[in-house]
N, C-alpha and C positions, 0 to 999 in steps of 0.2 A: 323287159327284154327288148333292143329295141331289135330293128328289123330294118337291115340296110336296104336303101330302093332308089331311084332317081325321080325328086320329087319338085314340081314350080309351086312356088309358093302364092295364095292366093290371098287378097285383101279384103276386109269388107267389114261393116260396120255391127255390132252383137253388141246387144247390152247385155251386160252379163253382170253376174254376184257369185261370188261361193257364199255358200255356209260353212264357216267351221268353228270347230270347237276346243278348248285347252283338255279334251282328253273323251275316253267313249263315257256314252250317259249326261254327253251335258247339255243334253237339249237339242242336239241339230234336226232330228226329224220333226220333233212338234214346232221349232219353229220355222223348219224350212214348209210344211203342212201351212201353220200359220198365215205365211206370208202368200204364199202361191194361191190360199183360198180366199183371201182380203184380195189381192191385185184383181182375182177372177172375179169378181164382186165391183170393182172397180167402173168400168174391165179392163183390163190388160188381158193381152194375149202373152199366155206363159208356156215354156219348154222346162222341161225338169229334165235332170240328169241326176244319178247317184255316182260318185266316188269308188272304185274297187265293184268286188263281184256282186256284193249282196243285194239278193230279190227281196229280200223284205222291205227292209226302206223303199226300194224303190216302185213297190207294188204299194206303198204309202203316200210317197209321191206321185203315184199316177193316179190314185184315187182321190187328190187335191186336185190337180189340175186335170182332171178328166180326160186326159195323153197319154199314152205311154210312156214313160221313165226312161233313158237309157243308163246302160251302164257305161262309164270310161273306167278303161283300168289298162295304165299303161305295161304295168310286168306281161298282163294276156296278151296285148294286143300291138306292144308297141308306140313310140308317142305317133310318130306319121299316122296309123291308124285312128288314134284318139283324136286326134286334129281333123282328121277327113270327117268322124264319124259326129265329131259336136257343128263343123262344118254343113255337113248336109241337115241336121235335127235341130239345128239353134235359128232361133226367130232375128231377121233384121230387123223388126217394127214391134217389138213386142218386149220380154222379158225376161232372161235363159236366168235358171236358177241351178245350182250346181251343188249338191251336199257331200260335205267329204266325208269322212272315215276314221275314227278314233283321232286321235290328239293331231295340230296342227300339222307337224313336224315329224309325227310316227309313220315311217315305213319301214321293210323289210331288212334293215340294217341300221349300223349308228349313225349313217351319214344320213339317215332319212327316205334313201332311195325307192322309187314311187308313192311319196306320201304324199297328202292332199294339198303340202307346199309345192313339191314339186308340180303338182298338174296347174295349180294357178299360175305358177309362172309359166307352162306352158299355152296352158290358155291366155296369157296377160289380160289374168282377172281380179278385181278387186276381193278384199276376202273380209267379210266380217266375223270377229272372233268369237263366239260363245265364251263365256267363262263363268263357270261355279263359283258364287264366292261366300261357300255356305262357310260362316266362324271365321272369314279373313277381311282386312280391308284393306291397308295399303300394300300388304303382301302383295294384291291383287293386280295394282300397279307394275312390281316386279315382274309379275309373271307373264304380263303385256308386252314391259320394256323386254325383257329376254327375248319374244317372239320377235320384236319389233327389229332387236341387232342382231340373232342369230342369224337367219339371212335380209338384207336389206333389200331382194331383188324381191321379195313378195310383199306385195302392196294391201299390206294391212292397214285397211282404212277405217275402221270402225270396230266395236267393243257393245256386245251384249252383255248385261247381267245378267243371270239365271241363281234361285232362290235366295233373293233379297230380303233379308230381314224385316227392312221396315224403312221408313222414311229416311231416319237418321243415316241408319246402316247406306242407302244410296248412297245418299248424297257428301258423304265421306269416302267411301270409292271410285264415287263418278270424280268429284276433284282432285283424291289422289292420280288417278290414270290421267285425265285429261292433263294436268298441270305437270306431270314429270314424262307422259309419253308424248303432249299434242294431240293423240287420237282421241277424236269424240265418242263419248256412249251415245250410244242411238238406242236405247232401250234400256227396258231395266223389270225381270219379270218376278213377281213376290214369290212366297212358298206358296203353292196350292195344296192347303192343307185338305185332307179326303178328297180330294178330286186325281181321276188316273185317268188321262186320257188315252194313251195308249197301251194295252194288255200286255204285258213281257211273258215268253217262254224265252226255251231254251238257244233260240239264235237269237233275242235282243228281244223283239214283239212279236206278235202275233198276225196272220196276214188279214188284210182286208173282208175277204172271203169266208174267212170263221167267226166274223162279227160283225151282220146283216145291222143289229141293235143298233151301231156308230153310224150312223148315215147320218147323223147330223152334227158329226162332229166337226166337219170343213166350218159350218157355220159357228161353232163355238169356239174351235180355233183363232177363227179371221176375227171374231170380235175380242177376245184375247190381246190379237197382237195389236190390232188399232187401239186397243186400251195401254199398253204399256210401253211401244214403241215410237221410235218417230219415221214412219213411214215417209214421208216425207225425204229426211236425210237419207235413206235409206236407197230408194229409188234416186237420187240424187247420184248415191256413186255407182249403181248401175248401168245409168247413161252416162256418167263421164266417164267411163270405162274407152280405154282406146279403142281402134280399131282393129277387127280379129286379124292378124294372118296365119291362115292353115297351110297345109303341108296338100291341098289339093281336096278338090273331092270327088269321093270313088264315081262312077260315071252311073248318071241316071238311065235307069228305062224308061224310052218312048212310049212302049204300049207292054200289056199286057203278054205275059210270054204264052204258049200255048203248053194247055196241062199234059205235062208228058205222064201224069202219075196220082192216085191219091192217097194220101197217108191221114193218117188220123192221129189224132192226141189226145190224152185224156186233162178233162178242164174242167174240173171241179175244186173242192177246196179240200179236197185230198193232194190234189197234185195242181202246184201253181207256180212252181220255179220253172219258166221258161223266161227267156232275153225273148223280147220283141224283135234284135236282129237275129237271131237262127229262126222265129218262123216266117219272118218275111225274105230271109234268105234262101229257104225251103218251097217258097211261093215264088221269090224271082228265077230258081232252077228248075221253075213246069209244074209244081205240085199244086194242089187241091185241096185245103185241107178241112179234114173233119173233124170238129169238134165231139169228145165223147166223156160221159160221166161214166167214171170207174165206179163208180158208187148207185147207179137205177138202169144205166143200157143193158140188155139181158143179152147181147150179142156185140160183136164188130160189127159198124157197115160195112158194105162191098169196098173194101178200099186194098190199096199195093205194098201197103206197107204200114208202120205202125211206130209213133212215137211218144214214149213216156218220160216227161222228166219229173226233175224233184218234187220236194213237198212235204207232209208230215201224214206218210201213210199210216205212220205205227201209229196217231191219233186216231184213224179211221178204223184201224184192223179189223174190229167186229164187224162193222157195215160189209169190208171189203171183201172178208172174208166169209162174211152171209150171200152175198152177190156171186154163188157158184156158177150160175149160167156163164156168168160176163169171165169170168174164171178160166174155165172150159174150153171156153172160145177162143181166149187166148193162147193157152195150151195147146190146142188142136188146130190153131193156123201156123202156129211156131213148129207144128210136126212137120208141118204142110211145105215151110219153106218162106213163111212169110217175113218180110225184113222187118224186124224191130232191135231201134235205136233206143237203150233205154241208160239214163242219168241217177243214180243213187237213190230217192225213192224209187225209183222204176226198176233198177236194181232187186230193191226191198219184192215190188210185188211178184217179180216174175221165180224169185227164191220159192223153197218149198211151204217155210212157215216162218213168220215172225214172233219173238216171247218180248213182251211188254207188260211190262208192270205187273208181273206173275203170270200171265196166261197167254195161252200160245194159239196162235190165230195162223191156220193154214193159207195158203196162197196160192200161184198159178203153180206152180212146181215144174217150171220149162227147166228151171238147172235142180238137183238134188241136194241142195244147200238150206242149213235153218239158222237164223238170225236170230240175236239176241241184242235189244236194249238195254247200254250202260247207262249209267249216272253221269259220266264227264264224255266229253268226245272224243272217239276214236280216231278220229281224223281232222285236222282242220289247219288249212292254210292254201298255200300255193301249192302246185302238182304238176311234176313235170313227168312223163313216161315217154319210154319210146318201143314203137311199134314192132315187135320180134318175131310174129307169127302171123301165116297166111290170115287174113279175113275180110270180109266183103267190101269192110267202109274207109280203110285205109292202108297203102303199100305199106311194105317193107321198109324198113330204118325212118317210118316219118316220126318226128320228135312233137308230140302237142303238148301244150300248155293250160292250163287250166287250176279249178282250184277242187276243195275236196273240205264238205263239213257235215259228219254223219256222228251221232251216238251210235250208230249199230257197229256190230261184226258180228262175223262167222264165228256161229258155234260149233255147227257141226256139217261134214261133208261125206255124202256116202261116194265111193269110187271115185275116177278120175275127173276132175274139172279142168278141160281148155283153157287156159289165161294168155290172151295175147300180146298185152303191158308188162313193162318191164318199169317198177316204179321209180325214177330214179330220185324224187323230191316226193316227199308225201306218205301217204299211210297204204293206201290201196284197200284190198280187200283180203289175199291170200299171200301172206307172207312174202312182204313187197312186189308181189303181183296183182295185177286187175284187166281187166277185159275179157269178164267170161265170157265164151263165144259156143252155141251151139247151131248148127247150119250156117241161117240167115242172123240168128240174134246174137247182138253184141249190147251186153252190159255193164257196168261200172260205177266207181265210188266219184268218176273224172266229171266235172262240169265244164264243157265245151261254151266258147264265146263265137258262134261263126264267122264273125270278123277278124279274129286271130287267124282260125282255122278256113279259109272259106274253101277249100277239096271237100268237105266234110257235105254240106249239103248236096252239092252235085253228084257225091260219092251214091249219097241215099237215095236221091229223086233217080238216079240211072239205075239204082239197081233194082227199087219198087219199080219202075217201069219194065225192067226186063220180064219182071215175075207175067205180064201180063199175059 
């Protein structure tokens, strides 16, 4: 979606890479992990970025390069905003890595639109290709050349293999591709028979934070990639990457703002789907924020307000639902008046009860609502709503953007529930509605980007401060 604005363009030097891949599953986070924990070993100073919405990856790549991850996604955000926001988080002396999103060329229609081709040409970034070439070899070639002429304005400069047969198998691929595309293989990685570096559930992997075990996986990676790639070429079209021009960048703060507010969040490995820019967006509009484990705090701190986002609560349930103090608490601040923002598992907790894989785990019960986990997702993609009903964090007729990826829904509902969403793209929660709202609390299936939205933090920090 873009977002018209009057914008000067700015120049500057980014060595930049994407990662991408001929389709999802073909390797772009172990080796975009790979690469960014080899550079850091080097060292290079590296910036990560993920492709589109998803926290997992990129809670992957921030656990390689020890930074926070952002997200670009320009359907959320806009390309001007993607360009300010790689702009202000991308390194001039150093090494921005960039991992896309299912197949080269997959976006939200046949033309491609916002797909991870699109964002490289608006970054003017080099792109190197993952490609599976399990049982093909000169196919392999084809499927190179197609990317290479379908658009010629993305600068596909290099060709990974991913599960390589064997010697032979290479090296009859690699000179197929090179000798009918010109593009070099820079890599070429075997089967790894019994070896699974990274755990999959149901949104692709599993997050960093539910397997303490893998801390040594950065190193087992990085020795990986320096064994079968050539680092070397690699880093080579990084830096000959042109130079960036962005659409501007959003304007820094001098100093510290003064805390109009304190909100708290829960940060444990129940709930780990937060953007690094909504909490620093949350901190540049006055706020203070508290870190809180939904799973051993037996209260709220003294704080203004209260923010939960996603995660995989319905894996926690029983902790969560054993932890009635912390329960209670919530409950009885939410009676109070107190402003809580909550994102789809926050959703989950603030419901009556969850039923997961037969058994049904109570919860805060602030709306009279009980959830049920499907088998396939009830929701997932883009989500667009717009604002129809009074409530605390957004006017009337505002239109937000965002996306939506939950196996749960509503099973059951006693009495009337407030829904302030009108869904107009998406699943929602109640029969293309969402934003349950009671008092101060607004809940949903919607994951906000506050760089999309940026009323959204200010909306919150003003009105936890008001409560005070």
């Amino acid at each position: 979606m873009e977002r018209a604005r009057q914008t000067t363009k700015v120049r500057c030097a980014k060595p930049r890479i994407v990662i991408a891949g001929s389709g999802g599953d073909s390797g772009k986070t172990l080796v975009s992990m790979g690469l960014v924990a080899s550079w850091r070993r080097r060292p290079y100073n590296v910036a990560v970025f993920k492709k589109g919405p998803d926290y997992i990856d990129a809670a992957w790549l921030k656990f390689a390069a020890g930074r926070p991850a952002r997200n670009l996604d320009t359907y959320m955000l806009g390309t001007d905003v993607v360009q300010q926001l790689f702009a202000q988080h991308s390194l001039p002396d150093g090494i921005n890595l960039i991992e896309g999103n299912r197949g080269l060329f997959d976006g939200v229609d046949n033309r491609g639109t916002h797909s991870t081709a699109e964002l490289a040409k608006l970054l003017d970034a080099p792109v190197i290709l993952i490609l599976d070439v399990t049982k093909v070899t000169r196919t392999a070639a084809a499927i190179v050349l197609g990317c290479q002429h379908l658009d010629p304005d993305v600068k596909l400069a290099g060709v990974i293999l991913n599960w390589v047969a064997g010697k032979r198998h290479e090296r009859v691929v690699r000179e197929a591709i090179e000798s009918i595309t010109g593009i070099p293989v820079v890599g070429a990685i075997p089967k790894l028979s019994g070896e699974q570096f990274l755990p999959d559930r149901h949104l692709g992997l599993i997050t960093p934070e539910e397997h303490p075990e893998l801390l040594g996986i950065n190193d087992s990676l990085a020795t990986l990639i320096e064994t079968y790639l050539d680092l070397g070429q690699i880093e080579e079209i990084a830096f000959g990457a042109s130079d960036f021009r962005s659409a501007g960048e959003p304007p820094r703060r001098s100093s510290k703002p003064k805390t109009r507010a304190r909100i708290a969040y829960f940060c444990d490995s129940a709930f780990t789907f937060y953007y690094q820019d909504n909490l620093e967006a949350l901190e540049a509009a006055g706020a203070k924020l508290l870190p809180v484990s939904s799973l051993s705090a037996m209260e709220l701190p003294g704080c203004d307000g209260l923010y939960i986002g996603g995660g995989f609560p319905e894996t926690h349930a029983s902790l969560l639902s054993q932890n009635r103090s912390l329960l209670q608490s919530v409950y009885k601040q939410a009676q109070e008046g107190l402003p809580i923002y909550a994102e789809c598992g926050g959703l989950i907790y603030l419901c009556r009860a969850i039923s997961y894989q037969g058994n049904k785990h109570s919860l805060a019960g602030v709306f009279p609502v009980d959830l049920i986990m499907q088998s396939k997702p009830q929701g997932h993609g883009y989500m667009e709503v717009t604002v129809d009903k009074n409530n605390p964090y957004f006017p009337l007729k505002t239109k937000l953007i965002g996306h939506e990826f939950h196996y749960s829904k509503v099973d059951d509902v006693d009495g009337e529930i407030e829904t302030v969403f009108n869904v107009d793209r998406g699943t929602g929660s109640i029969q293309h509605r969402d934003g349950l709202r009671y008092l101060n609390v607004l809940a949903s299936y919607l994951h906000l980007h506050a760089a999309g939205v940026p009323e959204w933090a200010e909306n919150f920090v003003k009105l936890a401060s008001d409560q005070q």
